[in-house]
CHARMM internal coordinates of N, CA and C (Angstrom, degrees):
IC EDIT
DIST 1 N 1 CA 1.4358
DIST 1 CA 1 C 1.5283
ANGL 1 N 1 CA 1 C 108.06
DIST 1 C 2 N 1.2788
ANGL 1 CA 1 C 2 N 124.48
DIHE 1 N 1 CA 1 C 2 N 126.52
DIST 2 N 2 CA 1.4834
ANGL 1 C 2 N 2 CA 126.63
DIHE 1 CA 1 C 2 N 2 CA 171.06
DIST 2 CA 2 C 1.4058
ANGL 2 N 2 CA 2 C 133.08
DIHE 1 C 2 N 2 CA 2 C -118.50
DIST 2 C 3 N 1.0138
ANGL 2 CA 2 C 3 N 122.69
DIHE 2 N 2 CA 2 C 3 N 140.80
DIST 3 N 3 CA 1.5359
ANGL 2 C 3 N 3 CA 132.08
DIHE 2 CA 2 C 3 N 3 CA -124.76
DIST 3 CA 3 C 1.9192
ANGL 3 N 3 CA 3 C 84.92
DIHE 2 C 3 N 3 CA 3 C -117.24
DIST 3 C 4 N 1.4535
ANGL 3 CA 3 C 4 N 88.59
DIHE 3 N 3 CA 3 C 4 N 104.69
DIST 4 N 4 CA 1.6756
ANGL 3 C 4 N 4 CA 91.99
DIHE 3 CA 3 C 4 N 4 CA 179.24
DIST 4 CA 4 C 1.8937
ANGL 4 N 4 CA 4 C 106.91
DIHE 3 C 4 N 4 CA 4 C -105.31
DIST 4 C 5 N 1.3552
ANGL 4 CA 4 C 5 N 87.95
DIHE 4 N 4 CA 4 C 5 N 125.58
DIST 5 N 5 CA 1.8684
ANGL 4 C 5 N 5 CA 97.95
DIHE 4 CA 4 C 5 N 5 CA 172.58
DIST 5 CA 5 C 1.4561
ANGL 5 N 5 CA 5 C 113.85
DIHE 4 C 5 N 5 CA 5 C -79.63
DIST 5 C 6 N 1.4601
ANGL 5 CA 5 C 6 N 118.67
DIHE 5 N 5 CA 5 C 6 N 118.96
DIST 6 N 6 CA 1.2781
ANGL 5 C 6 N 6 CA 130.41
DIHE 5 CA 5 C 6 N 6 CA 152.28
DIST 6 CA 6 C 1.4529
ANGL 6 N 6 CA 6 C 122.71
DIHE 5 C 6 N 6 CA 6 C -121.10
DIST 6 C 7 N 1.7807
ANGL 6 CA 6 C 7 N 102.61
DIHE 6 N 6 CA 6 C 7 N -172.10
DIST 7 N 7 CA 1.4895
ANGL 6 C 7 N 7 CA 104.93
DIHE 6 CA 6 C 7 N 7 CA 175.89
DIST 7 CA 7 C 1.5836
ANGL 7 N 7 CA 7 C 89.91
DIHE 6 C 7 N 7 CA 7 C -46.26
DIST 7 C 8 N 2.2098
ANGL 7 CA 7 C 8 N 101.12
DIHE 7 N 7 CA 7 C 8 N -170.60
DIST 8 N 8 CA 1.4625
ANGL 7 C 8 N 8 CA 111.52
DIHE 7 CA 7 C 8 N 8 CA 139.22
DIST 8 CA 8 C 1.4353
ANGL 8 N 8 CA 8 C 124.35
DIHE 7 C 8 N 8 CA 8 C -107.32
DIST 8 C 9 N 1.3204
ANGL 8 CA 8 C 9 N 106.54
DIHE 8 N 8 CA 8 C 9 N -15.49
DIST 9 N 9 CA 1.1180
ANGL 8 C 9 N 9 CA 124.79
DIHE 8 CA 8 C 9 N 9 CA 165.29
DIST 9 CA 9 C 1.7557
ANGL 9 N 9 CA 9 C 115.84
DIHE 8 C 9 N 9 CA 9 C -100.01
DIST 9 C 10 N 1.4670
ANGL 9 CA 9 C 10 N 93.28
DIHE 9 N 9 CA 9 C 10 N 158.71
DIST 10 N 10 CA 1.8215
ANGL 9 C 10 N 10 CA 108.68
DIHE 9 CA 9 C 10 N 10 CA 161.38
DIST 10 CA 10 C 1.4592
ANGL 10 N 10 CA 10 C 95.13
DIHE 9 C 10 N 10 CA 10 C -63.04
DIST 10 C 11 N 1.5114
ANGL 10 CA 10 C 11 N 122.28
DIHE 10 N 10 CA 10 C 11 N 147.55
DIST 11 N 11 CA 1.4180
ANGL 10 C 11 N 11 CA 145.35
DIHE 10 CA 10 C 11 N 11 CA -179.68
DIST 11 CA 11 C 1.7854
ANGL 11 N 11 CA 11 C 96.52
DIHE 10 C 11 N 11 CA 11 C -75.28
DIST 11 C 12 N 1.2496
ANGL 11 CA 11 C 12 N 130.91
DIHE 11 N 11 CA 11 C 12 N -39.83
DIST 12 N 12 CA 1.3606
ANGL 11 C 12 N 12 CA 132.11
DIHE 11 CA 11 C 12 N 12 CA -174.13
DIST 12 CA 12 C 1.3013
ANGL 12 N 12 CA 12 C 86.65
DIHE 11 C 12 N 12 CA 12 C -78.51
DIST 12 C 13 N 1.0976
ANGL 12 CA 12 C 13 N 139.59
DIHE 12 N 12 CA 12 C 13 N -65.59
DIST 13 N 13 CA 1.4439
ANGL 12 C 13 N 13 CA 124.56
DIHE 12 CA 12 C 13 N 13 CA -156.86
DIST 13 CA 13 C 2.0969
ANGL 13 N 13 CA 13 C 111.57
DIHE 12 C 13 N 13 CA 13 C -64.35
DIST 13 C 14 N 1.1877
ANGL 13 CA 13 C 14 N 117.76
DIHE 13 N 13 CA 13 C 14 N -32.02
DIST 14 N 14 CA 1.5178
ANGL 13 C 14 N 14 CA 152.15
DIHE 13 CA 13 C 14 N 14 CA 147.73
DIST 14 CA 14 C 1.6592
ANGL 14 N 14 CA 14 C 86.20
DIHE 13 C 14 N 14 CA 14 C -11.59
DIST 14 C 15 N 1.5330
ANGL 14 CA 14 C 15 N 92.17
DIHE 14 N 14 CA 14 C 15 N -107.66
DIST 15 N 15 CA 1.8546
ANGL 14 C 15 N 15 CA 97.21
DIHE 14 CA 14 C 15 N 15 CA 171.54
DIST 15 CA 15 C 1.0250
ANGL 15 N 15 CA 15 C 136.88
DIHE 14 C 15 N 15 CA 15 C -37.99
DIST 15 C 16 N 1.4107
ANGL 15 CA 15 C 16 N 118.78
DIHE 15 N 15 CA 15 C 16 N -50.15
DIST 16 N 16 CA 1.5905
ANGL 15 C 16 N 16 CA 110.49
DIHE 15 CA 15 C 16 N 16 CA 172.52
DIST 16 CA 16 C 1.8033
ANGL 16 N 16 CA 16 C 133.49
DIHE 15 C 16 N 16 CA 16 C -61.75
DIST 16 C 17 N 1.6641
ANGL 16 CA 16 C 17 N 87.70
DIHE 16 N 16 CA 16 C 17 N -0.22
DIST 17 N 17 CA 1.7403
ANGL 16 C 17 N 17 CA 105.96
DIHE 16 CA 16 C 17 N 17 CA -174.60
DIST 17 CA 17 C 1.2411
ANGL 17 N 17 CA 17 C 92.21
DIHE 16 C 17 N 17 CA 17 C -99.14
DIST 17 C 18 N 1.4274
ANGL 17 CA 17 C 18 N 122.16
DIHE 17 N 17 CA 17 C 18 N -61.41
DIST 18 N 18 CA 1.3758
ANGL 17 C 18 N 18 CA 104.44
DIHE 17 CA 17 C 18 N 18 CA 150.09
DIST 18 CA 18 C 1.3360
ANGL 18 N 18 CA 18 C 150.60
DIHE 17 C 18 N 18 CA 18 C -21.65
DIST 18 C 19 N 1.1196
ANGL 18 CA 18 C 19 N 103.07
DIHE 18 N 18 CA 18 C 19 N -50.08
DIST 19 N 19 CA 2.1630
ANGL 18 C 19 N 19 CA 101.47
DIHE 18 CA 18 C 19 N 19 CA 180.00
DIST 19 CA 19 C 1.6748
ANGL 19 N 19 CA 19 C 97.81
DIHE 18 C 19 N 19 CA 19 C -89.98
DIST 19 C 20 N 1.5955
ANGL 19 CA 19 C 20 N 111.07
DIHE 19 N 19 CA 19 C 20 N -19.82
DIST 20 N 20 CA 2.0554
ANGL 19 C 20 N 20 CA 92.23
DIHE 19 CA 19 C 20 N 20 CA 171.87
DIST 20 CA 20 C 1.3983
ANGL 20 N 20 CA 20 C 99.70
DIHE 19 C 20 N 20 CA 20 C -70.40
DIST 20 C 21 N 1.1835
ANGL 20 CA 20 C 21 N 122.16
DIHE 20 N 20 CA 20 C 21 N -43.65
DIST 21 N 21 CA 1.8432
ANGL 20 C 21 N 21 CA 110.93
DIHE 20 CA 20 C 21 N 21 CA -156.13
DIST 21 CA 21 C 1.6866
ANGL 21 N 21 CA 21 C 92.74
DIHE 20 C 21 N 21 CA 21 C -72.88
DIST 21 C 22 N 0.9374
ANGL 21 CA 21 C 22 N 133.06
DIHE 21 N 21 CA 21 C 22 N -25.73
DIST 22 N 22 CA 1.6923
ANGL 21 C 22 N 22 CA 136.29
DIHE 21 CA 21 C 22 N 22 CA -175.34
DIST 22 CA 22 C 2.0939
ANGL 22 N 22 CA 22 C 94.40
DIHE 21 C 22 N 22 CA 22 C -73.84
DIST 22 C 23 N 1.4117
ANGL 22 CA 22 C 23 N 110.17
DIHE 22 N 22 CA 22 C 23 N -60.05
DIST 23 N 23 CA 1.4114
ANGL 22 C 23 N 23 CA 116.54
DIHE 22 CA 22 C 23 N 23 CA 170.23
DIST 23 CA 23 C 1.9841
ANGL 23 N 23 CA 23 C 111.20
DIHE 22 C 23 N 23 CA 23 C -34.12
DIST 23 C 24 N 1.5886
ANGL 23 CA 23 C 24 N 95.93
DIHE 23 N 23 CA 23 C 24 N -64.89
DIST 24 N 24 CA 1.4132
ANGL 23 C 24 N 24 CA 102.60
DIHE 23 CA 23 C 24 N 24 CA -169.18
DIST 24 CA 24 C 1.4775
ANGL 24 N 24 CA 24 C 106.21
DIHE 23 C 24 N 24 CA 24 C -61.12
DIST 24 C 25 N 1.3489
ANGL 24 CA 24 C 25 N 136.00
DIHE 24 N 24 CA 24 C 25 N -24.66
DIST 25 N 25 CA 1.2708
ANGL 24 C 25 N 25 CA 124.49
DIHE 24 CA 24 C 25 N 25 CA -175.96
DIST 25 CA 25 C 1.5456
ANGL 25 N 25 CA 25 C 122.70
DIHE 24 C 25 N 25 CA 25 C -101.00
DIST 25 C 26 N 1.5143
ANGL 25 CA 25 C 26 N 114.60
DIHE 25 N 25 CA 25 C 26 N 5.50
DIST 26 N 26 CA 0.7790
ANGL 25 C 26 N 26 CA 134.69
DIHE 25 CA 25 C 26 N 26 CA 168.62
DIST 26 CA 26 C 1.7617
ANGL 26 N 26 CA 26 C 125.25
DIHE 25 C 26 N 26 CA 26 C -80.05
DIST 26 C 27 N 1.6216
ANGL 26 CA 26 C 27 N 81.72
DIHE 26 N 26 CA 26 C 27 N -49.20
DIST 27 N 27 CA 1.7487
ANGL 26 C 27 N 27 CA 96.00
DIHE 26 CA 26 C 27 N 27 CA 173.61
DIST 27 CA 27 C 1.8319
ANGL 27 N 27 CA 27 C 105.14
DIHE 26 C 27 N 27 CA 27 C -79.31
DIST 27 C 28 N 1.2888
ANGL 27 CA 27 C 28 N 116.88
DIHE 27 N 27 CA 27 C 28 N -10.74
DIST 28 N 28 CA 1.2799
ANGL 27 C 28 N 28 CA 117.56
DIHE 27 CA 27 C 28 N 28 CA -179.10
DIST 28 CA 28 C 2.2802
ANGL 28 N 28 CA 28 C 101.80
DIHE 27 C 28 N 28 CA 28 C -75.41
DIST 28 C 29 N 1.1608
ANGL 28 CA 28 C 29 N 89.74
DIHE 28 N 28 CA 28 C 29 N -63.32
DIST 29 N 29 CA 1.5563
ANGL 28 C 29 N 29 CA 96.53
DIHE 28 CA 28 C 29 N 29 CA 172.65
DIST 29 CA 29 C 1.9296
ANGL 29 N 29 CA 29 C 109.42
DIHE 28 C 29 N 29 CA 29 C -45.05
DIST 29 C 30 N 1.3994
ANGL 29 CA 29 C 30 N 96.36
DIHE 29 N 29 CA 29 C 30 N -45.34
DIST 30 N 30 CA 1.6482
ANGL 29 C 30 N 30 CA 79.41
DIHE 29 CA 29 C 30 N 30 CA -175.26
DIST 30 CA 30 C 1.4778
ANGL 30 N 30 CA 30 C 115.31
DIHE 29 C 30 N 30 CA 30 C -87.75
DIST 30 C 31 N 0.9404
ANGL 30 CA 30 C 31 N 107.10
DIHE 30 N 30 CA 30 C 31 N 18.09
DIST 31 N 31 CA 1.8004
ANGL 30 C 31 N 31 CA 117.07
DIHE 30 CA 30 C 31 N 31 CA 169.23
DIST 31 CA 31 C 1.5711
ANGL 31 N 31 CA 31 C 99.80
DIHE 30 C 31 N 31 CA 31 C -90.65
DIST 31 C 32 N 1.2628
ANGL 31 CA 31 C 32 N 98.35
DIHE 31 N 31 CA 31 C 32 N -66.20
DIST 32 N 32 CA 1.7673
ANGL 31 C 32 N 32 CA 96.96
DIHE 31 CA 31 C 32 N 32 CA -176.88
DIST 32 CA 32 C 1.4671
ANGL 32 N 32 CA 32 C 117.42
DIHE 31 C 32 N 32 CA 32 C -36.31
DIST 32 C 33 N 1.3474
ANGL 32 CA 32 C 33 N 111.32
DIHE 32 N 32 CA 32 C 33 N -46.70
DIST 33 N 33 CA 1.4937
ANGL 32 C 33 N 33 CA 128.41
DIHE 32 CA 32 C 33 N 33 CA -172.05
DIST 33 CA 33 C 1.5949
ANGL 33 N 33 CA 33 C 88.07
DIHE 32 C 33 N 33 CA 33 C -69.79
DIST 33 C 34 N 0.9048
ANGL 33 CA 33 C 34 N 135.65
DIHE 33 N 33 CA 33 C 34 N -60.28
DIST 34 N 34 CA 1.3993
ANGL 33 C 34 N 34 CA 118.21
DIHE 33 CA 33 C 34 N 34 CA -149.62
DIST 34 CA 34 C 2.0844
ANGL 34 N 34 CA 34 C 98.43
DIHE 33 C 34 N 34 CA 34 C -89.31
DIST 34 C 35 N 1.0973
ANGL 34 CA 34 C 35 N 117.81
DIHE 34 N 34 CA 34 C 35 N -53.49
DIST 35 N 35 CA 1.5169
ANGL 34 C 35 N 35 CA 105.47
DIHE 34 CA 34 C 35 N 35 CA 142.48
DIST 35 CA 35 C 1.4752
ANGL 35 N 35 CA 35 C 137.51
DIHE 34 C 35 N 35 CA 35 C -10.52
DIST 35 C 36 N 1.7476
ANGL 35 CA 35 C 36 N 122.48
DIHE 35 N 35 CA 35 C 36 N -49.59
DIST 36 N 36 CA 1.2703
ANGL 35 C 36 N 36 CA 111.60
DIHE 35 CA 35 C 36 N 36 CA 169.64
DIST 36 CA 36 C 1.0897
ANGL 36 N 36 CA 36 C 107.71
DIHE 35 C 36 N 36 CA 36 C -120.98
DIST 36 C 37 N 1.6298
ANGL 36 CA 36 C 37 N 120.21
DIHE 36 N 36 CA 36 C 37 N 23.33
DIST 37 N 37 CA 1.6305
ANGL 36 C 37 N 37 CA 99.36
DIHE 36 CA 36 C 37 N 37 CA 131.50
DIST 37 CA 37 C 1.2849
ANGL 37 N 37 CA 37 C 133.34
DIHE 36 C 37 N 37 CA 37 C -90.15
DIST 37 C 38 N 1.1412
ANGL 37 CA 37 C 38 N 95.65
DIHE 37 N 37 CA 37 C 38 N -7.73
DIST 38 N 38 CA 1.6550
ANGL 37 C 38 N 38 CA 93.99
DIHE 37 CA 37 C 38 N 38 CA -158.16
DIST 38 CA 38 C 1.3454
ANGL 38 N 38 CA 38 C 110.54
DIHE 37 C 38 N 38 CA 38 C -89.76
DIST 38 C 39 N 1.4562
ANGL 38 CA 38 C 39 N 121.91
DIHE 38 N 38 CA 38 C 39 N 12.31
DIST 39 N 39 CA 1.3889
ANGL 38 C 39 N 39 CA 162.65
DIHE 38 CA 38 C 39 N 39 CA -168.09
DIST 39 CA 39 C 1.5886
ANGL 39 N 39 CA 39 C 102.43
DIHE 38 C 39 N 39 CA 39 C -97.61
DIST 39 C 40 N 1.3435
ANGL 39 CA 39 C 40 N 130.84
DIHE 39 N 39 CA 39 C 40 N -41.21
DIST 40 N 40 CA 1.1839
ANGL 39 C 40 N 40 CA 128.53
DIHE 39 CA 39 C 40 N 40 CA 154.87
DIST 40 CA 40 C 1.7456
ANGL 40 N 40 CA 40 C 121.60
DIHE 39 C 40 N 40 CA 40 C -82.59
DIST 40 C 41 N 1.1245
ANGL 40 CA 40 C 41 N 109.91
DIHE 40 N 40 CA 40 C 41 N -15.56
DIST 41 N 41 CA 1.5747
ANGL 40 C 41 N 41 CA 130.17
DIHE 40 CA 40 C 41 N 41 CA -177.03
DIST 41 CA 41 C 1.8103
ANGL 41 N 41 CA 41 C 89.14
DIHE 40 C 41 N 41 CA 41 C -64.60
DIST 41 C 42 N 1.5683
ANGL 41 CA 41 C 42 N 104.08
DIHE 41 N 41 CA 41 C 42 N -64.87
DIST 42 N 42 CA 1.5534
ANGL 41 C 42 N 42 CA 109.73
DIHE 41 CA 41 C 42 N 42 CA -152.00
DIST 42 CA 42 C 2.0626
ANGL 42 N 42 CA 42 C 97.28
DIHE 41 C 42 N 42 CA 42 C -75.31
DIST 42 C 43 N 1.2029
ANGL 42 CA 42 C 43 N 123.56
DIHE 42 N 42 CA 42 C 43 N -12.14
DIST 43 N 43 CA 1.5013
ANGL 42 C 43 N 43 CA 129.72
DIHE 42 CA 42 C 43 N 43 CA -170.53
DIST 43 CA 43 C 1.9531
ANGL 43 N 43 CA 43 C 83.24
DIHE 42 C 43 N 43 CA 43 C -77.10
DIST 43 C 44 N 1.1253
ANGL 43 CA 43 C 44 N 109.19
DIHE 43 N 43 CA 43 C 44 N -71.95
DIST 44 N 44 CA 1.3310
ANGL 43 C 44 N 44 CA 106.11
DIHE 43 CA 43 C 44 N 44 CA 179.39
DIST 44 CA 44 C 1.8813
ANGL 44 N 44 CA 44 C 121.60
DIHE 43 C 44 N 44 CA 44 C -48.28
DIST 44 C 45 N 1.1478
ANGL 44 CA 44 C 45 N 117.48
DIHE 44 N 44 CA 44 C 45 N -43.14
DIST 45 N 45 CA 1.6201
ANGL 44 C 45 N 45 CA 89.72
DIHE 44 CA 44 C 45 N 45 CA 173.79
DIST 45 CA 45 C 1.4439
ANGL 45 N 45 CA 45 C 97.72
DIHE 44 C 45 N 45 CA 45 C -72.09
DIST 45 C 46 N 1.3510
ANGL 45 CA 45 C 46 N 135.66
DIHE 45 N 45 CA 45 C 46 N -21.58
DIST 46 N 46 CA 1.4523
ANGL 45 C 46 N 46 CA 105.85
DIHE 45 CA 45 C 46 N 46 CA -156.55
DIST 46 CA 46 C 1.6240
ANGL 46 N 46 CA 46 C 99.10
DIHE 45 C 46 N 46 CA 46 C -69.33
DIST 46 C 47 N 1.2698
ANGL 46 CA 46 C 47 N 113.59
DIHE 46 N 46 CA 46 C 47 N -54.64
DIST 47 N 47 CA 1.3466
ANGL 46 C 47 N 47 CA 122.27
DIHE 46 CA 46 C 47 N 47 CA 164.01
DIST 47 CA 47 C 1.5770
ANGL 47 N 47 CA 47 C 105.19
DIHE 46 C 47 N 47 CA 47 C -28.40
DIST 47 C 48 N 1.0064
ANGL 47 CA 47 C 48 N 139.84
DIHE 47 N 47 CA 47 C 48 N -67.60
DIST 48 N 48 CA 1.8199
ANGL 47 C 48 N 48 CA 127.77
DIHE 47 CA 47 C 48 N 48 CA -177.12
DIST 48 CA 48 C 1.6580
ANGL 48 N 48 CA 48 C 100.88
DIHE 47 C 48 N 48 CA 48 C -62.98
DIST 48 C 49 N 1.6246
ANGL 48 CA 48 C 49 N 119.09
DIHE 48 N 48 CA 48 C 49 N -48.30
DIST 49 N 49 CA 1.8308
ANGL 48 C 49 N 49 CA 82.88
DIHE 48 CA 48 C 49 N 49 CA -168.05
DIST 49 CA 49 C 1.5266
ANGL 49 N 49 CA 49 C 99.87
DIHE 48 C 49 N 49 CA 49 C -69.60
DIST 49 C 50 N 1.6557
ANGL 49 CA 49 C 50 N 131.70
DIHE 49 N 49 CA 49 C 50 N -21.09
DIST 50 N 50 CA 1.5585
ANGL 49 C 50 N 50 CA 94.73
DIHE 49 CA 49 C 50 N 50 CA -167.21
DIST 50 CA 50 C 1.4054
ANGL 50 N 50 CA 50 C 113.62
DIHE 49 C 50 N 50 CA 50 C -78.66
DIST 50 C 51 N 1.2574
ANGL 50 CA 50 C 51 N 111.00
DIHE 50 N 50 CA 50 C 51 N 13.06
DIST 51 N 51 CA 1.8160
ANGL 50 C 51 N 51 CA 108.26
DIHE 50 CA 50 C 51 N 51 CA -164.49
DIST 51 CA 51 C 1.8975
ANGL 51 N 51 CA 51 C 93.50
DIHE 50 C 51 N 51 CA 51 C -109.51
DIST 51 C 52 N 1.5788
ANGL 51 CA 51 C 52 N 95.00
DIHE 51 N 51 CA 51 C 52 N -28.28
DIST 52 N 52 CA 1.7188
ANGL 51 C 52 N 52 CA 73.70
DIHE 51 CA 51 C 52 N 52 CA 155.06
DIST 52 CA 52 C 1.9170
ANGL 52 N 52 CA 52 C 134.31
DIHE 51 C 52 N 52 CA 52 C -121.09
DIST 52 C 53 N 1.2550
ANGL 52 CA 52 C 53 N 68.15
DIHE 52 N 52 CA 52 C 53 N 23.28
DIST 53 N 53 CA 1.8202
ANGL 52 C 53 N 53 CA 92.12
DIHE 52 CA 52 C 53 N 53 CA 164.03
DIST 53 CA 53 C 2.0500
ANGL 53 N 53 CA 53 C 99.28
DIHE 52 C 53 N 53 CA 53 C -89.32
DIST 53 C 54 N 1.3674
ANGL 53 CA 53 C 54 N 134.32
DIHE 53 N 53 CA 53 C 54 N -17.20
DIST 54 N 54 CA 1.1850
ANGL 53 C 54 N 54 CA 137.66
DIHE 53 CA 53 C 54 N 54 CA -121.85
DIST 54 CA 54 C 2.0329
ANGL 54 N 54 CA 54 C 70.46
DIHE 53 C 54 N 54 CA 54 C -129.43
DIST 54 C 55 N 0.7833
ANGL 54 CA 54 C 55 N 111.94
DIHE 54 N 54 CA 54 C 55 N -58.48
DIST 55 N 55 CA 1.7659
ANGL 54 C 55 N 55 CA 138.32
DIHE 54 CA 54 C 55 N 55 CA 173.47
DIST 55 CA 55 C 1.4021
ANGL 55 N 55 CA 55 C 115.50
DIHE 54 C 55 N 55 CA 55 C -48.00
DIST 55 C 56 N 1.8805
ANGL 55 CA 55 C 56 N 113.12
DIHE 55 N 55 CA 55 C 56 N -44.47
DIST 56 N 56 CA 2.0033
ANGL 55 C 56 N 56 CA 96.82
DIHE 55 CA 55 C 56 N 56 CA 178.13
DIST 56 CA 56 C 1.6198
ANGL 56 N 56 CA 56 C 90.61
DIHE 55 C 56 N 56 CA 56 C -100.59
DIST 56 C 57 N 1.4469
ANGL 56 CA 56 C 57 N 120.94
DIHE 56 N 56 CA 56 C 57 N -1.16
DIST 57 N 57 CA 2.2339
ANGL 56 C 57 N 57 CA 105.16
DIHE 56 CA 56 C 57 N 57 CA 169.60
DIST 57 CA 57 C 1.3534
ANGL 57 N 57 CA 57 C 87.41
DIHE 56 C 57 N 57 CA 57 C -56.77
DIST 57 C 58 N 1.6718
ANGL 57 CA 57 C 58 N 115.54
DIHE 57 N 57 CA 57 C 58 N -74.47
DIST 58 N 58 CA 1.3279
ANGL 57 C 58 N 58 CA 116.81
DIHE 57 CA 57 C 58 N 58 CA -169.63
DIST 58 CA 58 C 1.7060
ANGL 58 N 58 CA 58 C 134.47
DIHE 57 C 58 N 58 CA 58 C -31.41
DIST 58 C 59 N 1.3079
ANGL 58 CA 58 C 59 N 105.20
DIHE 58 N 58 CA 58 C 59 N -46.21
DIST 59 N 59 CA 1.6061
ANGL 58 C 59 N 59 CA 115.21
DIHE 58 CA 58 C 59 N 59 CA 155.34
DIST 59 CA 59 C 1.2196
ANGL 59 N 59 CA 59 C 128.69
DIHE 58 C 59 N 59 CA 59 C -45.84
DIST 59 C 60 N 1.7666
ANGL 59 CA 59 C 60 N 106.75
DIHE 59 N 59 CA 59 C 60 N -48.72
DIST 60 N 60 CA 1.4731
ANGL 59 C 60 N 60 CA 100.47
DIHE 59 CA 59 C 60 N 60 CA -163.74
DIST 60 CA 60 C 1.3939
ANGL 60 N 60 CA 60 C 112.85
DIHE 59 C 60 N 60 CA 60 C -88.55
DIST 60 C 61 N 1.3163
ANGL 60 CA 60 C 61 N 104.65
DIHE 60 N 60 CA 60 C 61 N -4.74
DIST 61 N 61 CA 1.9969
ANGL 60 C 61 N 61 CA 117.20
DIHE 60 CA 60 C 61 N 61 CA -173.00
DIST 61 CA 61 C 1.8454
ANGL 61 N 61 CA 61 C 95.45
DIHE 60 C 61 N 61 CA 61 C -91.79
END
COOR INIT
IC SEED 1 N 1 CA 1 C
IC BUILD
């Protein structure tokens, strides 16, 4: 009996595991990026609604 070496996988299936894990870490980085900006994004509206939350007290008094 002789003991033949191959892949373990199909070569197409090989690559395509390849370009998802390259995909998944890609969309992982652009989460982060858009994650800690948007961290200064949300500091700034809060800052505008309380300044015009700060604006109809003043009106209604």
């Amino acid at each position: 009996m002789a003991v033949v070496a191959g892949p373990r996988y199909a070569p197409g299936m090989n690559s395509s595991f390849q370009r998802l894990t390259v995909l998944c870490l890609v969309l992982t980085f652009v989460l982060v990026g858009i994650a800690t900006s948007g961290c200064q994004t949300s500091k700034g509206f809060g800052k505008d609604v309380e300044k015009l939350g700060d604006k109809i007290q003043e009106k209604s008094s």
